[in-house]
N, C-alpha and C positions, 0 to 999 in steps of 0.2 A: 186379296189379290195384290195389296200392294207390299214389296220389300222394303223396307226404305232405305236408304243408302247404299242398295244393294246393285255394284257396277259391274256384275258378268256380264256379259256378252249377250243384248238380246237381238233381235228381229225386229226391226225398225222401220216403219212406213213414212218417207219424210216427203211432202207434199211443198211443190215450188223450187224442185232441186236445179234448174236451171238457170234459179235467180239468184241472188247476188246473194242473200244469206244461203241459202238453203246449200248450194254451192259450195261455199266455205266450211257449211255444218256437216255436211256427207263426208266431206275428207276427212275431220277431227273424229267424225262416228267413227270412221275404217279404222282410226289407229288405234282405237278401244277393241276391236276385232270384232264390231258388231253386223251384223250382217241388214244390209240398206236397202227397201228396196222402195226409188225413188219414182213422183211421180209429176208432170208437170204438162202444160197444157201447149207451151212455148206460142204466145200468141205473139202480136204484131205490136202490142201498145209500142214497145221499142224493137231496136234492130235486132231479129233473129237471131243476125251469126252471131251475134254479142253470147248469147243465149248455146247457141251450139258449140262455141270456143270454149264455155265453159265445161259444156259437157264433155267439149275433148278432151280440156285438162285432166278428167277424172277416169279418160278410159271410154268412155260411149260415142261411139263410133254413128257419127252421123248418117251414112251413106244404110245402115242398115235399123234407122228409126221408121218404124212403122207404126199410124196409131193402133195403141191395143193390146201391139206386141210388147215382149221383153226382149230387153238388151241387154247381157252381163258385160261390164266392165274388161276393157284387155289387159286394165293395168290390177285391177282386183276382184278376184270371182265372189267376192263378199256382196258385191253392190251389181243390183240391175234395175235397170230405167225403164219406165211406161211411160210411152207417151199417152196422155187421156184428160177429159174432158173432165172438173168434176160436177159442172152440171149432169154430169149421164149417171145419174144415180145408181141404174142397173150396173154398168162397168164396173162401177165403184166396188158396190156389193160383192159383184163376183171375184175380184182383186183378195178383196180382204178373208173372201172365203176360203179362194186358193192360197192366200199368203200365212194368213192367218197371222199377223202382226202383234208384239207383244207390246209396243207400244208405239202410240200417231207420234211427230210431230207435224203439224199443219201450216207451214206459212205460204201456201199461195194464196194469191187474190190480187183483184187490182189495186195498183199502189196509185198514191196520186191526190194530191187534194188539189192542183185547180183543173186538171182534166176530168173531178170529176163535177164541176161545175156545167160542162159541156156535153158526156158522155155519162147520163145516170143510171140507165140501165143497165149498164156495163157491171157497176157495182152492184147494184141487187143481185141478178144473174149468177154473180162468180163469187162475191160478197157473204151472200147471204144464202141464195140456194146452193152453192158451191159446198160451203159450212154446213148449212142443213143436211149433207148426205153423206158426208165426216159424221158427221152427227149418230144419223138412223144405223150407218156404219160400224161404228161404236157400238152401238145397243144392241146390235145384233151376232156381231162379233165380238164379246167383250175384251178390251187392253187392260192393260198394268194402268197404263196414267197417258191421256189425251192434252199434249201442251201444245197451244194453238198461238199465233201473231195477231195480237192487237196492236194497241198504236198511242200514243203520248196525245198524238190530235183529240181521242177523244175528253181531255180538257179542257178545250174549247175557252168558254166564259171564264173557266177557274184563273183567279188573280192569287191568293193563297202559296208562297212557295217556301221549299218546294212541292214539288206537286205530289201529292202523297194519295195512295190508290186507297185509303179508309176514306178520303173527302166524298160524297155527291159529285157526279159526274153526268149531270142532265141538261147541259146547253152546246151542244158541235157545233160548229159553227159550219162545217161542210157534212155533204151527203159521206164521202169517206170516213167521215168523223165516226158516223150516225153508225153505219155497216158495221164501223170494228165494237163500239159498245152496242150490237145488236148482238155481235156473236159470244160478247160477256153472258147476257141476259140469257141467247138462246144454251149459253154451257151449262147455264148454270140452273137452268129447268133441264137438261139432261143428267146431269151429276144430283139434283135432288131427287128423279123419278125414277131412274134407272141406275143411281149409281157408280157414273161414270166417274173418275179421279181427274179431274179437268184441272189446266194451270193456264191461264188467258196471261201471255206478258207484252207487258207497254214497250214498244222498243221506242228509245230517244235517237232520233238524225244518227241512223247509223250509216258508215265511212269507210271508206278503203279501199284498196285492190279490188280490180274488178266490179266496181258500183255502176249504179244504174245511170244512165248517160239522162234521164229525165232531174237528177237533181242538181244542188247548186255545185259542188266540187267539182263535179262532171264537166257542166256546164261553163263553169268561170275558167275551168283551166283548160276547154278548148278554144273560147274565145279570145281571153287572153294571149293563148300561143296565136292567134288569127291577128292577133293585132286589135282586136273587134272590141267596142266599152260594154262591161257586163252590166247586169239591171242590177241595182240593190236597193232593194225593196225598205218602205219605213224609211228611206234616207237614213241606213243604215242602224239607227235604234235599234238594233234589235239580237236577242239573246238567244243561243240554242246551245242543248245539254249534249255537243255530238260525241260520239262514241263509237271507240275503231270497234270495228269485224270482230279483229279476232279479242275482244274482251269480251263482246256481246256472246259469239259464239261460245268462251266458256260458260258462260253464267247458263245458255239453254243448258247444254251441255251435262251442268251440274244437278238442277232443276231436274229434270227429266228422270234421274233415277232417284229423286225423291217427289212419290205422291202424292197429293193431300188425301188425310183419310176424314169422315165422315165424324162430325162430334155433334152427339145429341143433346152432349150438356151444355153445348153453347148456348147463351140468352140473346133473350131478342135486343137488347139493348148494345150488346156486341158484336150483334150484325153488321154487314155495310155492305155495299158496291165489292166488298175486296174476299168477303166471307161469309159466309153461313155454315149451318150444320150439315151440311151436304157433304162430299168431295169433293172441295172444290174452290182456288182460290185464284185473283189475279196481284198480279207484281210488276210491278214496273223496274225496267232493266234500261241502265243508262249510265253514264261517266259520272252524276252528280255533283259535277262542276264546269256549269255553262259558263261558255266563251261569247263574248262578242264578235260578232259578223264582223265588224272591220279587225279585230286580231284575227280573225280566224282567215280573213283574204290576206293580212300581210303575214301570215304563216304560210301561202300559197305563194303570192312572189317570192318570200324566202327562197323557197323550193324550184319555182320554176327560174330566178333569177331575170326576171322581168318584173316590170309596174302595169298593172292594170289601170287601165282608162276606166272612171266608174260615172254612172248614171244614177243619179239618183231617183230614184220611183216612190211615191208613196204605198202604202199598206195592200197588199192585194187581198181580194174577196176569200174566205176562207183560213185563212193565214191569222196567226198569233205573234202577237211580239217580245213573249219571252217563256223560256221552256226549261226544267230545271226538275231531275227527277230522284225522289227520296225512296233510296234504292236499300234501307235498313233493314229491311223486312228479306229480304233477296241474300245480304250479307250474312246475317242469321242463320239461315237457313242451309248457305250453301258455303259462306267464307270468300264468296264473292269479290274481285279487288280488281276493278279495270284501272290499269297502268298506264296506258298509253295515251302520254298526250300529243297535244293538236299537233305540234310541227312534228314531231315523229311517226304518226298518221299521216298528214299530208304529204310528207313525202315519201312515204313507204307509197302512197296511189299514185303520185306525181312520176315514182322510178317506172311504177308498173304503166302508165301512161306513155309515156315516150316508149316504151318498150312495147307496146303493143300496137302503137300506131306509129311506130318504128319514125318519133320524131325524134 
């Protein structure tokens, strides 16, 4: 079933299209002429309209989202929107029956690692049964190749850099951590049992246009413009591998129309966390040249042309203090080369910021 490098035009079921990646990934799918049809749950962790703006951007017409129903696009009849739940397994089912999809990409779920210090059912729920019925979904429907969103968190304990997906990854330090190496573990007893072509990738602090108002960009450059002193955590020690949108978005992009296929000659001694003889591999996708938190805020006053008041906080629960991810394997594979650095990211979201909140 699988082509491999093979980029005609499929039928595409992309889960979480209302969020910030996913959003970004349905437009670059359109311009491949692939036909979208997106699915997303738009809950309340953050502001809706955030959520619904996006959808306008792409042509889905809020006023006629209905759950359950389909929306085609006004700007492109390639792509139509469901709204749904993916705990309701049965919906799911019948989706993919009538869709009948040649290949998932899966990134919804809850995002968040100290919400979910507070909120853990929240994660299992959307986390874990959410993915479980992506899962049965698959098996029962067979795809070309199922690439789902994992997460860099579940490194956790790993000191080791960069962080490289052959190492053991058995210490998260949060319940979000736990969720995204649960949905490793559970692809990868799907891709052994059934076959599926599964690609789990780690995405690194990804950035840009239109991000999620729960993380730090978001966050520092609304305070900031508030006049208001942001928190920086670690008193600011601290390293992250961030990485714009639209690089990450190529690398799925790329990935997606190359499968893993199943190899029986693999030894057990070449196994790991990242592979087996299954279908089925994870990769970590990220810039591979972490910045520090304080450049990475004075590439934001750059941008905004203001100084941030800062606070210094120690290490919060759940949280790491350096992130760095060895993206060779991803390279390989695809030709992979995110180019965009930090001040030309920052301000590519800092232009879209003012302009969207018309400061």
């Amino acid at each position: 079933m699988s082509r491999k490098n093979d980029s005609a035009p499929r039928k595409i079921l992309v889960t979480g299209t209302a969020g910030f990646i996913g959003f970004h990934l349905v437009n670059r799918l359109l311009q491949d002429r692939h036909r979208i049809v997106g699915i997303d749950q738009i809950n309340d962790y953050y502001d809706p309209a955030l959520k619904y703006d996006r959808l306008r951007q792409a042509g889905i017409d809020r006023e006629k989202i209905r759950k359950g129903e389909r929306v085609t696009s006004e700007h492109n009849e390639n792509y139509t929107f469901i709204r749904l739940d993916l705990e309701d397994g049965e919906a799911l089912a019948k989706i993919f029956a009538e869709e009948k999809p040649d290949i998932v990409i899966h990134l919804a779920a809850q995002a968040g690692v100290r919400y979910s210090l507070t909120h853990p059912h929240v994660y299992v729920s959307s986390n874990i049964t959410g993915f479980l019925n992506i899962l049965e979904a698959c098996r029962h429907h067979p795809v070309e190749h199922l690439v789902y969103a994992s997460s860099s968190s579940v490194y956790g304990l790993n000191k080791e850099m960069p962080f490289s997906a052959h190492r053991p990854v058995d210490h998260p330090v949060s319940l979000y951590a736990a969720t995204k190496r649960a949905n490793e573990l559970m692809a990868h007893t799907y891709s052994h049992l059934f076959r599926i072509p599964s690609t789990g990738l780690r995405f690194f602090t990804v950035y840009g246009p239109w991000g999620r108002p729960d993380m730090a960009l978001f966050l520092f450059t609304r305070k900031i413009l508030a006049g208001e002193p942001i928190d920086v955590y670690n008193h600011g020690e601290m390293q992250r591998d961030f990485t714009y949108v639209g690089d990450i978005v190529e690398g799925v992009r790329a990935i997606t129309m190359i499968p893993p296929e199943a190899d029986e000659k693999l030894r057990a001694e070449e196994a790991g966390p990242d592979r087996s003889s299954a279908p089925f591999r994870v990769l970590n996708i990220g810039n591979s040249r972490p910045v520090r938190l304080m450049d990475f805020i004075r590439a934001l006053e750059e941008a905004l042309g203001q100084k941030a008041t800062l606070r210094m906080m120690p290490m919060q629960p759940g949280d790491v203090p350096a992130t760095w991810a060895d993206v060779s394997e991803l390279v390989e594979l695809t030709g992979y080369h995110p180019d965009t650095d930090v001040r030309t990211g920052v301000r590519r979201f800092v232009n879209w910021y003012r302009d969207y909140y018309r400061i």
